[in-house]
The first five atom37 places (N, CA, C, CB, O) and aatype in JSON, in Angstrom:
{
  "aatype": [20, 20, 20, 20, 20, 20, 20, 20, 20, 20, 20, 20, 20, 20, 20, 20, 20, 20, 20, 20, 20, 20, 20, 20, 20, 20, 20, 20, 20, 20, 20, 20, 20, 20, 20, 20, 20, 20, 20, 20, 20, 20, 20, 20, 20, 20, 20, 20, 20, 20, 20, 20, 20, 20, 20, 20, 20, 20, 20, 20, 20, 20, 20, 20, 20, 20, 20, 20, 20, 20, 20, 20, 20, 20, 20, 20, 20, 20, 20, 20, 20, 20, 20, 20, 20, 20, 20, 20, 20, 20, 20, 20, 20, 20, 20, 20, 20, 20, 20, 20, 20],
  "atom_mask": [
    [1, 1, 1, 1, 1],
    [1, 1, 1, 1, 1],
    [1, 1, 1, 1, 1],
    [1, 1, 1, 1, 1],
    [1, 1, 1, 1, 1],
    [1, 1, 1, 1, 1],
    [1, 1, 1, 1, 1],
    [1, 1, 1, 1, 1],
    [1, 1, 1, 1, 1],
    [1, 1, 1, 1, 1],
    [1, 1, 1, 1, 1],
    [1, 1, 1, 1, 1],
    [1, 1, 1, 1, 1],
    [1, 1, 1, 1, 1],
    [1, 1, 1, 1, 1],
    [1, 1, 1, 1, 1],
    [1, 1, 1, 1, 1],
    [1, 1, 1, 1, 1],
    [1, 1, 1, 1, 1],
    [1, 1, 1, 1, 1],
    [1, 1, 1, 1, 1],
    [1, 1, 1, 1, 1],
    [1, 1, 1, 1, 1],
    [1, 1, 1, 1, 1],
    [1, 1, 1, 1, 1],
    [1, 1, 1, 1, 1],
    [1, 1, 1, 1, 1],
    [1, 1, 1, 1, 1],
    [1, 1, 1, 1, 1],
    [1, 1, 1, 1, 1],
    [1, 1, 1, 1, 1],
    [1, 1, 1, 1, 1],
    [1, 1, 1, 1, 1],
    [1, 1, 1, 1, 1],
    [1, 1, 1, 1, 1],
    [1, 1, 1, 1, 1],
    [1, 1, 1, 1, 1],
    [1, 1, 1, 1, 1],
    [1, 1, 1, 1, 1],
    [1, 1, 1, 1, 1],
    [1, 1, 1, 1, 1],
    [1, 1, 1, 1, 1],
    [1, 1, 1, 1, 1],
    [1, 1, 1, 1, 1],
    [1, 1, 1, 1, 1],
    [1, 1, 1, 1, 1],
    [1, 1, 1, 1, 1],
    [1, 1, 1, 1, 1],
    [1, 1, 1, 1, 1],
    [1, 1, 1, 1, 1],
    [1, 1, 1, 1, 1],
    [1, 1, 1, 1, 1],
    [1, 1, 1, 1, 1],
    [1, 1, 1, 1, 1],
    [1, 1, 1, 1, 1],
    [1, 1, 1, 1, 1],
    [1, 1, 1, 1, 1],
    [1, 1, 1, 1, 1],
    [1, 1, 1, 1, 1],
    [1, 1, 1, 1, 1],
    [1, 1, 1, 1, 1],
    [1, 1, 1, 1, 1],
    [1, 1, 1, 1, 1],
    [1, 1, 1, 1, 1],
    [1, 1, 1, 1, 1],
    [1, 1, 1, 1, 1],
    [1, 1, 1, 1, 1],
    [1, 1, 1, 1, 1],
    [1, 1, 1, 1, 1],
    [1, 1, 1, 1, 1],
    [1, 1, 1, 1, 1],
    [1, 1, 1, 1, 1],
    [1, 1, 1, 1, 1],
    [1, 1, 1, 1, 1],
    [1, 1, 1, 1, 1],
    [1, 1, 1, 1, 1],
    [1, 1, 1, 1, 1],
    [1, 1, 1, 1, 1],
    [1, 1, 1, 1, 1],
    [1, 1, 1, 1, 1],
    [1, 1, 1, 1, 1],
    [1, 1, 1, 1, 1],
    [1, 1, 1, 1, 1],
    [1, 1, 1, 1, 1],
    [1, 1, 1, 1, 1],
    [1, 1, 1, 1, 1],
    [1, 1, 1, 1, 1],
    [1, 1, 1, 1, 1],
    [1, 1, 1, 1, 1],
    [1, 1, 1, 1, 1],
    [1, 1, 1, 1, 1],
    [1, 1, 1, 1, 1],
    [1, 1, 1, 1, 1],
    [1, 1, 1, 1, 1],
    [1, 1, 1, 1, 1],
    [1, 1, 1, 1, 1],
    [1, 1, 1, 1, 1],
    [1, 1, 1, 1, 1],
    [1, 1, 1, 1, 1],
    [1, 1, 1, 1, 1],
    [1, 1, 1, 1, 1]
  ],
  "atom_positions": [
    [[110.16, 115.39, 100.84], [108.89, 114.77, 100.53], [109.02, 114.08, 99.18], [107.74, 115.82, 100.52], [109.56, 114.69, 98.25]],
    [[108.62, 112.98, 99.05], [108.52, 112.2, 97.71], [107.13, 111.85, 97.2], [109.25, 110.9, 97.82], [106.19, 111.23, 97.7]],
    [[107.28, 112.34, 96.28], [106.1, 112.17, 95.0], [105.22, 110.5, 95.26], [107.19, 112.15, 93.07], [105.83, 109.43, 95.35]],
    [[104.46, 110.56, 95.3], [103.64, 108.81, 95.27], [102.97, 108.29, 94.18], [102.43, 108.6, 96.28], [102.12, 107.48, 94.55]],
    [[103.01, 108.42, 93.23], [102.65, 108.12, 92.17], [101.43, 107.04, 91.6], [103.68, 107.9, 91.86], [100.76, 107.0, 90.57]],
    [[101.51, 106.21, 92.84], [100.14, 105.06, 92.85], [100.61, 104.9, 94.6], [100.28, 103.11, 91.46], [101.57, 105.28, 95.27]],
    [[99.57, 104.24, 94.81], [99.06, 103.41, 96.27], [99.89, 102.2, 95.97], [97.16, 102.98, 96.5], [100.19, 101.76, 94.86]],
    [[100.15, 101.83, 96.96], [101.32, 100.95, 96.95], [100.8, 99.21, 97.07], [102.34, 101.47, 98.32], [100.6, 98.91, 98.25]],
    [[100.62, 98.33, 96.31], [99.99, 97.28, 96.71], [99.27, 96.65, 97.69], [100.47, 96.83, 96.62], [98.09, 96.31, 97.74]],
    [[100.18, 96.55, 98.47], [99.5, 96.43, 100.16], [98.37, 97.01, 100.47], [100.31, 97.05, 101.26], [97.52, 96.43, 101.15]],
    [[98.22, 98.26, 99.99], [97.46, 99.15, 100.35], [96.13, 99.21, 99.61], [98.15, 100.24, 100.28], [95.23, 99.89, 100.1]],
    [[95.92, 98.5, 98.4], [94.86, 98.4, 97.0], [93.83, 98.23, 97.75], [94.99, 97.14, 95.76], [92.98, 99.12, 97.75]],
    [[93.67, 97.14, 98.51], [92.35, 96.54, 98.46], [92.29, 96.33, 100.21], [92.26, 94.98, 97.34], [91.95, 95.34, 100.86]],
    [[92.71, 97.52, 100.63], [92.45, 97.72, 102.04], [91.76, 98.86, 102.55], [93.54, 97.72, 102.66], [91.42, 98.93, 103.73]],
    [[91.5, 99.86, 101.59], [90.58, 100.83, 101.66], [89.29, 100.67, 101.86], [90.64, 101.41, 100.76], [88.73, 101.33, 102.74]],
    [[88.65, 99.85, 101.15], [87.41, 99.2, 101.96], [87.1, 99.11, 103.33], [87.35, 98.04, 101.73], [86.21, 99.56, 104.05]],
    [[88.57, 98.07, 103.56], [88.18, 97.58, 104.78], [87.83, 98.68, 106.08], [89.29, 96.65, 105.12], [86.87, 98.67, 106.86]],
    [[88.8, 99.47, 106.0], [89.2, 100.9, 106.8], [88.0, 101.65, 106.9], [90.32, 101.89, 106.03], [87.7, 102.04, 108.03]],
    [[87.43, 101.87, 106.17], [85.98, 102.05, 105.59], [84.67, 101.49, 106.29], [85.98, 101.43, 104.28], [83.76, 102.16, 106.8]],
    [[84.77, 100.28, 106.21], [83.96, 99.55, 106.56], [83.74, 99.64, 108.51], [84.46, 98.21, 105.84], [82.79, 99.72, 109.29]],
    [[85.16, 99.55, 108.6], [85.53, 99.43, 110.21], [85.48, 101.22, 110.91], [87.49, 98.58, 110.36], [85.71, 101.48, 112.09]],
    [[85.21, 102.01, 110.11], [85.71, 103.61, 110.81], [84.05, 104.16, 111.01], [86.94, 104.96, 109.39], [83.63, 105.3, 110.78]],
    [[83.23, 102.9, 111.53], [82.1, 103.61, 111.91], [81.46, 102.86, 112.81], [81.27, 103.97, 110.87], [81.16, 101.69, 112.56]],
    [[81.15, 103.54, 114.12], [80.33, 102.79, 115.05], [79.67, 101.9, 115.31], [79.85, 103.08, 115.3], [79.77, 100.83, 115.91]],
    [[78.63, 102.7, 114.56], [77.66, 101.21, 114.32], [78.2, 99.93, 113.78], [76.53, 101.44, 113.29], [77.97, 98.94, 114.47]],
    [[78.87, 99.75, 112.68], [79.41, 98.87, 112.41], [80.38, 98.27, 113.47], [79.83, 99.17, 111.37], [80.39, 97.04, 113.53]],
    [[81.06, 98.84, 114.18], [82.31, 98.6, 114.79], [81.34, 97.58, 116.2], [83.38, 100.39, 115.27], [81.81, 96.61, 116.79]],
    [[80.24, 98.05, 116.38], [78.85, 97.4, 117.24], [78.84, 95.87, 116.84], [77.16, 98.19, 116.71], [79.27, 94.86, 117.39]],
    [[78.1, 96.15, 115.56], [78.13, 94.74, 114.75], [79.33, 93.94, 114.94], [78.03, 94.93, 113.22], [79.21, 92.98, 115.69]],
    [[80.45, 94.16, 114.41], [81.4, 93.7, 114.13], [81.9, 92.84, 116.11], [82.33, 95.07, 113.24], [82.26, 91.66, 116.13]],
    [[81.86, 93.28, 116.84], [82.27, 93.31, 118.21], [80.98, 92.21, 118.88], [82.32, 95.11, 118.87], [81.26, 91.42, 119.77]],
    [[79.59, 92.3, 118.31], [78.77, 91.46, 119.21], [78.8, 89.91, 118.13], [76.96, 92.31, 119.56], [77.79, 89.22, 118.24]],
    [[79.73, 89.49, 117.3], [79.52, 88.01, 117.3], [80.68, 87.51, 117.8], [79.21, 87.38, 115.97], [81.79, 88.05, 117.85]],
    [[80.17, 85.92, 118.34], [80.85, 85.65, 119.36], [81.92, 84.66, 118.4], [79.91, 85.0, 120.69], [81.28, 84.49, 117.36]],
    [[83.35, 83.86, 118.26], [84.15, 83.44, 117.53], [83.59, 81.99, 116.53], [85.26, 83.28, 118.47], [83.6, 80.83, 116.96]],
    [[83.21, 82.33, 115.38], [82.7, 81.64, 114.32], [81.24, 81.6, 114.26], [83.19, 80.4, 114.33], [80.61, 80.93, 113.45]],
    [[80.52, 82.67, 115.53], [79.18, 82.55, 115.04], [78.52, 83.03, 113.81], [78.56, 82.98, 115.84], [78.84, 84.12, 113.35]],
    [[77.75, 82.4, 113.31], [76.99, 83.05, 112.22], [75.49, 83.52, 112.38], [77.01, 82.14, 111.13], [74.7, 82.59, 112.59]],
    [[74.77, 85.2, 112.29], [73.91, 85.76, 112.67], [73.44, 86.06, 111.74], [74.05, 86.49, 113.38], [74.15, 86.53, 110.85]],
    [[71.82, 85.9, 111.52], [71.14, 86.17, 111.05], [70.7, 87.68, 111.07], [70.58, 85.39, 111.31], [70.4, 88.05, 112.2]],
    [[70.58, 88.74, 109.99], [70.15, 90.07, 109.66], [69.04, 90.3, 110.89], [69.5, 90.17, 108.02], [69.05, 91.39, 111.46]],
    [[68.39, 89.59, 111.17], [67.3, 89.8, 112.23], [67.69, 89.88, 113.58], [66.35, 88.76, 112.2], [67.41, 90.82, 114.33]],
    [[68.25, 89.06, 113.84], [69.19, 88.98, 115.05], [70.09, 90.16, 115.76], [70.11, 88.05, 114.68], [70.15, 90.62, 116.9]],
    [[70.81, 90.45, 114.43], [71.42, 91.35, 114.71], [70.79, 92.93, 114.39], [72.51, 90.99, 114.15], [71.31, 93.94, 114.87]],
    [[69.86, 92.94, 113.71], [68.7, 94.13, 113.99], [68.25, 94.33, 115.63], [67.18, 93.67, 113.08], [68.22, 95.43, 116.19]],
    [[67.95, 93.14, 116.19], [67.22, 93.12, 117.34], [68.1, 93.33, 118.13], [66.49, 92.07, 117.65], [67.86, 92.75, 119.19]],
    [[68.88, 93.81, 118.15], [70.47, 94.03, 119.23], [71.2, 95.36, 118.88], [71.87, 92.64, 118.89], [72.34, 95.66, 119.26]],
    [[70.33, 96.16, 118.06], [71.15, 97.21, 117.74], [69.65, 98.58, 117.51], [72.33, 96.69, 116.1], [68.46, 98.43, 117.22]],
    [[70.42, 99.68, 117.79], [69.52, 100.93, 118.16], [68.78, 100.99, 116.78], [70.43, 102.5, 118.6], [67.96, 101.9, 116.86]],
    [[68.74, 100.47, 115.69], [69.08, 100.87, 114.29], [68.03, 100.18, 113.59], [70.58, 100.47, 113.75], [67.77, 99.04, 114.0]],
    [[67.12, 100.81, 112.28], [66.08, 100.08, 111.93], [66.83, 98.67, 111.48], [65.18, 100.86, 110.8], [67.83, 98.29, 112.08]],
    [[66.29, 97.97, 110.44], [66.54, 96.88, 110.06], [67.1, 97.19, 109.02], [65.65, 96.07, 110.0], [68.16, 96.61, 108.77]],
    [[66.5, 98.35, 107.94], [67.39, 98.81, 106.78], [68.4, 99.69, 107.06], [66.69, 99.41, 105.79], [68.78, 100.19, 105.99]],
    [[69.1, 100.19, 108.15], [69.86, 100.8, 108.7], [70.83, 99.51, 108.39], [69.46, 101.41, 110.09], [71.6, 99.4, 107.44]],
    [[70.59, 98.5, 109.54], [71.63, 97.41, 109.74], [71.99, 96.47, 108.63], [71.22, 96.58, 110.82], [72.76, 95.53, 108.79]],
    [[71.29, 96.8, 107.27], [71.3, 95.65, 106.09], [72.22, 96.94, 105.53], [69.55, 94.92, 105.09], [73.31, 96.58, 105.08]],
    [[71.97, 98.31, 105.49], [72.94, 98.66, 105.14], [74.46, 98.66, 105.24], [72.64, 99.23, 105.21], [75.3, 98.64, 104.34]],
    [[74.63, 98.69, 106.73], [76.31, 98.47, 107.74], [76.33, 96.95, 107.09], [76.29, 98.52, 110.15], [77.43, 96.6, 106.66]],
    [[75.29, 96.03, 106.98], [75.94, 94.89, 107.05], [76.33, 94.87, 105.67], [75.18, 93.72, 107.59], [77.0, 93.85, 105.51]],
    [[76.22, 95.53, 104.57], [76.71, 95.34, 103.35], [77.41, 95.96, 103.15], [76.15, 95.34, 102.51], [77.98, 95.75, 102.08]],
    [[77.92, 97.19, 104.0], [79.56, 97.95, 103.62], [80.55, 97.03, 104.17], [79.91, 99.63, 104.43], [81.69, 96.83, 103.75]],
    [[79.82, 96.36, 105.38], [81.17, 95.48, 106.24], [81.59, 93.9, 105.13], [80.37, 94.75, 108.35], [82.6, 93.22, 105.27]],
    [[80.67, 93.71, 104.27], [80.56, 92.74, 103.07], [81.4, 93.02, 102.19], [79.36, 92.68, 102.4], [82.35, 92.25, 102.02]],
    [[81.26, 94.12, 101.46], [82.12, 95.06, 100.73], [83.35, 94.77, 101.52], [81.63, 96.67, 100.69], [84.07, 93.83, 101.19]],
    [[83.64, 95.57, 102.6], [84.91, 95.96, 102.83], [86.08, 94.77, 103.0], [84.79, 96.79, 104.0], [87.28, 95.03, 103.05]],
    [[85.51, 93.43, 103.07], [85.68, 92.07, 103.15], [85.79, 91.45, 104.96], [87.14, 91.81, 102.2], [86.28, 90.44, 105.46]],
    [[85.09, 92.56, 105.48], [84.65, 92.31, 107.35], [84.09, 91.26, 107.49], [83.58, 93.31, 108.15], [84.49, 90.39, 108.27]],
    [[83.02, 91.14, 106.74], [82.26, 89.85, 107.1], [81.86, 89.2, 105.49], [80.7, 90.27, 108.2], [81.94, 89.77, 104.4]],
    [[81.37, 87.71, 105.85], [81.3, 87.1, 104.4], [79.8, 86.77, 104.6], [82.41, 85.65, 103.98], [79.38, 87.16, 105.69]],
    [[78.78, 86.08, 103.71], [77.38, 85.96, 104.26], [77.12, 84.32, 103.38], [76.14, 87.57, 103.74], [77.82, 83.93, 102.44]],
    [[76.06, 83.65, 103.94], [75.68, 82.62, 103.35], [74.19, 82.27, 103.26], [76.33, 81.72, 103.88], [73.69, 82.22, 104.39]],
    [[73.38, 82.04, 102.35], [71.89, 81.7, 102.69], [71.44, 80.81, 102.84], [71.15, 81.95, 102.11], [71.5, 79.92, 102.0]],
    [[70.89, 80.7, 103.81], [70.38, 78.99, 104.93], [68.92, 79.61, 104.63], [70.98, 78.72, 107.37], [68.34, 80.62, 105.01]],
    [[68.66, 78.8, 103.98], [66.98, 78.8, 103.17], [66.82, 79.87, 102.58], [65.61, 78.74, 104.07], [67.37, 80.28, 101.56]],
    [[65.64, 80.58, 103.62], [65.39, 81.96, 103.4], [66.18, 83.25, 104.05], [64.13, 82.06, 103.75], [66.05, 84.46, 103.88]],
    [[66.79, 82.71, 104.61], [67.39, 83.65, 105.38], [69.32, 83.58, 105.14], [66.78, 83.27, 107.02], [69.97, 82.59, 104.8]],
    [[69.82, 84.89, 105.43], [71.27, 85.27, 105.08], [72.12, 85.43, 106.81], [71.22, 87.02, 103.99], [71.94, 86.28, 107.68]],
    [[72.69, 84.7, 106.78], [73.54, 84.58, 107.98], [74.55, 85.2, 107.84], [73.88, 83.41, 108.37], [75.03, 84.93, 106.73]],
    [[75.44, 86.24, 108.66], [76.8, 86.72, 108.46], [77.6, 86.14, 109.4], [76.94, 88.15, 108.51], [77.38, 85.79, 110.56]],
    [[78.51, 86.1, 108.73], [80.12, 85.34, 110.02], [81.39, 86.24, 109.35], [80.74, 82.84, 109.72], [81.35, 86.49, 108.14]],
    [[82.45, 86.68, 110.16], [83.21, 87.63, 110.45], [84.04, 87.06, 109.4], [83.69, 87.87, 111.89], [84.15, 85.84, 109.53]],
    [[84.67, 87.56, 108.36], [86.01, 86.97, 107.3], [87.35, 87.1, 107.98], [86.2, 87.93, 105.78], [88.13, 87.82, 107.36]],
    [[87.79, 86.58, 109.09], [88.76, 86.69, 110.04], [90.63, 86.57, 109.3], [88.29, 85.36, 111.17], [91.68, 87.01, 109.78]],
    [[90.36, 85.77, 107.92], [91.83, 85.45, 107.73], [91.53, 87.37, 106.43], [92.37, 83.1, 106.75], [92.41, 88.23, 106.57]],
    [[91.08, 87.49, 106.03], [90.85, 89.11, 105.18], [91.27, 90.05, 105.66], [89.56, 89.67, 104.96], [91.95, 90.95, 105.16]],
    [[90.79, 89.87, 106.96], [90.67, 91.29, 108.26], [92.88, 91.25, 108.47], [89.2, 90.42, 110.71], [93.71, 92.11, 108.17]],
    [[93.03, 89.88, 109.08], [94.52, 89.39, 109.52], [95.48, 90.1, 108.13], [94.63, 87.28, 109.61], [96.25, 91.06, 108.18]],
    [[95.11, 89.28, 107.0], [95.79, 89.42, 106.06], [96.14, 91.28, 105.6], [95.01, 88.5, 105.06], [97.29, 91.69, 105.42]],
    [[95.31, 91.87, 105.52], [95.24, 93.2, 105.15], [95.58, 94.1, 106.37], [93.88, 93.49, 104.58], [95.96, 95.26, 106.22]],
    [[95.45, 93.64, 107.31], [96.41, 94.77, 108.76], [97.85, 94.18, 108.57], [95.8, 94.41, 110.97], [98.9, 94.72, 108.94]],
    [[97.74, 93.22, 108.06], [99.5, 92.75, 108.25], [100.25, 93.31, 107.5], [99.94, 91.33, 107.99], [101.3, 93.84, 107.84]],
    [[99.57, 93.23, 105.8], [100.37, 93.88, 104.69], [100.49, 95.14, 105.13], [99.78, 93.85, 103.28], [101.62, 95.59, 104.91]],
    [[99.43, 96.22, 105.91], [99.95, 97.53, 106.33], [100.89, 97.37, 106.97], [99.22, 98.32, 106.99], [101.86, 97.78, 106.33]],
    [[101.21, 96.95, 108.02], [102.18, 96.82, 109.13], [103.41, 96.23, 108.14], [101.61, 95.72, 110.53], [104.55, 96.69, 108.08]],
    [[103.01, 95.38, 107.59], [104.45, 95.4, 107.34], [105.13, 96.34, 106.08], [104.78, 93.95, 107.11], [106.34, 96.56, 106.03]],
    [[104.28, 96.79, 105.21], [104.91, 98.29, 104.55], [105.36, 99.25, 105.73], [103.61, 99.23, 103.58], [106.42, 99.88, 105.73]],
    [[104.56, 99.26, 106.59], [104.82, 100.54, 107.8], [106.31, 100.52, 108.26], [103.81, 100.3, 109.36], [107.1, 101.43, 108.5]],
    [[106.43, 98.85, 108.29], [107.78, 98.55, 109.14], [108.77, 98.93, 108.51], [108.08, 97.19, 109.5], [109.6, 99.78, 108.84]],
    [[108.7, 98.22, 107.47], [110.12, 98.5, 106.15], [109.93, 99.93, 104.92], [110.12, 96.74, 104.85], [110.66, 100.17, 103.96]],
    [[108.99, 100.52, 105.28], [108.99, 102.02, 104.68], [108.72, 102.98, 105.18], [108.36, 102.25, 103.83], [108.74, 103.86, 104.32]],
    [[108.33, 103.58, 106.6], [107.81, 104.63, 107.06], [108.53, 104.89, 108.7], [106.19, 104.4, 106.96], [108.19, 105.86, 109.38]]
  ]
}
């Protein structure tokens, strides 16, 4: 067994994400937009078992975790999926996995 002394780069700023993705509800969210749509907090309230401050919550860990990115079209906050974040950070695992484990 060897000592680890820090988290290994790859690995820094992927804890979030893991996070973000290791819960249902979210994993809900994350699964009902369709490729580059962008959904409005309401929208996606109305499609899920979950109050509205339930789903503003998931939708701001999946923000955090860098799952999804958000933009405000007037009054309202649209989310769309951060697809090259999600790519980029399973890859750096996989590829520590490959060449160290």
């Amino acid at each position: 067994m060897k000592t680890v002394p820090h988290i290994p780069p790859a690995w820094k700023n992927i804890s979030d994400l893991f996070v973000a993705l290791g819960d249902e509800h979210r994993q809900r969210i994350l699964l009902s937009f369709e490729p580059g749509e962008r959904i409005s907090i309401g929208d996606i309230a109305a499609t899920m078992p979950l109050s509205r401050t339930a789903v503003t919550h998931h939708l701001k860990v999946l923000e955090h975790g860098g799952v999804l990115k958000s933009e405000k079209v007037g009054k309202e906050v649209r989310f769309y999926i951060n697809k090259a974040h999600m790519q980029e950070a399973l890859s750096s695992v996989l590829e520590f996995i490959d060449h160290n484990i």
